[in-house]
Residue, then its C-alpha position, 0 to 999 in steps of 0.5 A: x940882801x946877800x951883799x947888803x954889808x958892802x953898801x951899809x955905812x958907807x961913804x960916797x967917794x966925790x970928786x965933784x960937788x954940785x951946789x944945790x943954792x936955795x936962793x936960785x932954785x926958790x926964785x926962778x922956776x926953771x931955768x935953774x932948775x933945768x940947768x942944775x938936772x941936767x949938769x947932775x945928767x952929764x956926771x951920772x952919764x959921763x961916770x964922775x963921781x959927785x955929791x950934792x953941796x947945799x949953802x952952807x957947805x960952801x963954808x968947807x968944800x975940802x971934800x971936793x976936788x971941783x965945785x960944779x955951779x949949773x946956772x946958780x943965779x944968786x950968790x951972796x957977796x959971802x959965797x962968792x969970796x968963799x969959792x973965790x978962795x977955794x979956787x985960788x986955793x986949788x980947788x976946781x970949778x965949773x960954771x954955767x948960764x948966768x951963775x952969779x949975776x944976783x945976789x942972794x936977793x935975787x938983786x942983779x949984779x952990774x956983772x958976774x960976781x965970779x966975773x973975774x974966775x969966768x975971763x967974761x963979763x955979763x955982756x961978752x960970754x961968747x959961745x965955748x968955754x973959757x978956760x982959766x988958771x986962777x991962782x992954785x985952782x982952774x974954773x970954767x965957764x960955760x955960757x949954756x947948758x943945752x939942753x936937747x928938749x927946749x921948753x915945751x909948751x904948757x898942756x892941761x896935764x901940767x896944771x893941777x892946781x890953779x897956783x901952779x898954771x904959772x909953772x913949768x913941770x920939769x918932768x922926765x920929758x926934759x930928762x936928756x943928755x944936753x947937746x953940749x954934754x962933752x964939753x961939760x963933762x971935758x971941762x969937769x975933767x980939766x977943772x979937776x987938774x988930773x984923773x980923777x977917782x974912777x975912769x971907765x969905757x962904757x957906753x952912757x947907759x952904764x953909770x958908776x956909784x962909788x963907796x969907800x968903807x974903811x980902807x975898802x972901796x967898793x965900784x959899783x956898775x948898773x947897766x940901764x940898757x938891759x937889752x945890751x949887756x955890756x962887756x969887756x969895760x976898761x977901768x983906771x980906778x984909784x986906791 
């Protein structure tokens, strides 16, 4: 309470925002769901600071210098052509699993509908990123997030209700780094083409939220591991 005026009226500070699509979470249960957790993980873990994007601020995306696309399966022709020009046109973006393959009816594409911002097709995605200059911006493309606990197997306390027995519970069980957290997070950096906000050496446990309120920002650090206090961090911050 004694500095709850450094927190109110506030605007966050993101360097990348993170589309939460509609259609791709209400069509599939899971596996966009599982992608989209843990690419969100990865920045909270790896200390960059992002926001959340929904549809239909896909219209102005200035605010951001990446857009982060994790497994966003359905993309309408319209969204696509959106953030193909906000890529062409400086922007940063980074990709994963099958982003863009139907469309906002969940009707398979032939191909990627970013195929040509991925440097892959649908058939060939390979294993590592692939990384791309595109016109002013940069994208990436990263055929899979792992995730480090794999689907496990349904048990009676995840069934409540007999409508849910066909649905997985993305419960705090699948809350880990995934296995490929660094190149995620190094593929975030290099589609932002720069430094971004805030760059700090601590351990994973500290994460970072960043405001600005006027012409003053104010760097807020939480160390989670309270048993290992953490000292002596380094921080490059812009102002």
């Amino acid at each position: 309470l004694e500095h709850r005026n450094l927190y109110t009226e506030t605007e966050d500070v993101t360097d990348v925002g993170v589309l939460r699509s509609f259609a791709s979470l209400a069509y599939n249960n899971y596996s966009t769901h599982l992608s989209t957790i843990l690419l969100e993980q990865v920045l909270i873990q790896a200390k960059v600071p992002f926001g959340v994007v929904f549809d239909e601020d896909l219209e102005d995306l200035s605010a951001y210098r990446v857009l982060a696309l994790g497994n966003v399966e359905c993309l309408s022709d319209r969204q696509v052509e959106l953030i193909r020009t906000f890529v062409r046109g400086g922007g940063g973006l980074v990709a994963t699993d099958e982003t863009s393959l139907y469309t906002e009816w969940r009707r398979r594409r032939r191909d990627f509908g970013l195929a040509d911002l991925f440097g892959v097709s649908v058939a060939d995605r390979g294993n590592g990123p692939v990384k791309l200059q595109v016109g002013a911006g940069r994208a990436v493309y990263l055929p899979r997030i792992v995730p480090t606990v794999e689907r496990l197997p349904k048990s009676e306390g995840d069934v409540g209700q007999t409508i849910q027995q066909k649905f997985w519970t993305i419960d705090n069980r699948y809350w880990y780094l995934p296995r490929n957290w660094d190149v995620i997070s190094g593929a975030v950096v290099w589609a932002a083409g720069g430094a971004l906000s805030v760059e700090i050496d601590a351990p994973l446990t500290a994460v970072v939220n960043l405001t600005r309120k006027g012409d003053r920002i104010c760097l807020h650090l939480v160390n989670y591991d309270y048993a290992h206090p953490v000292r002596g961090m380094g921080v490059d911050l812009k102002v």
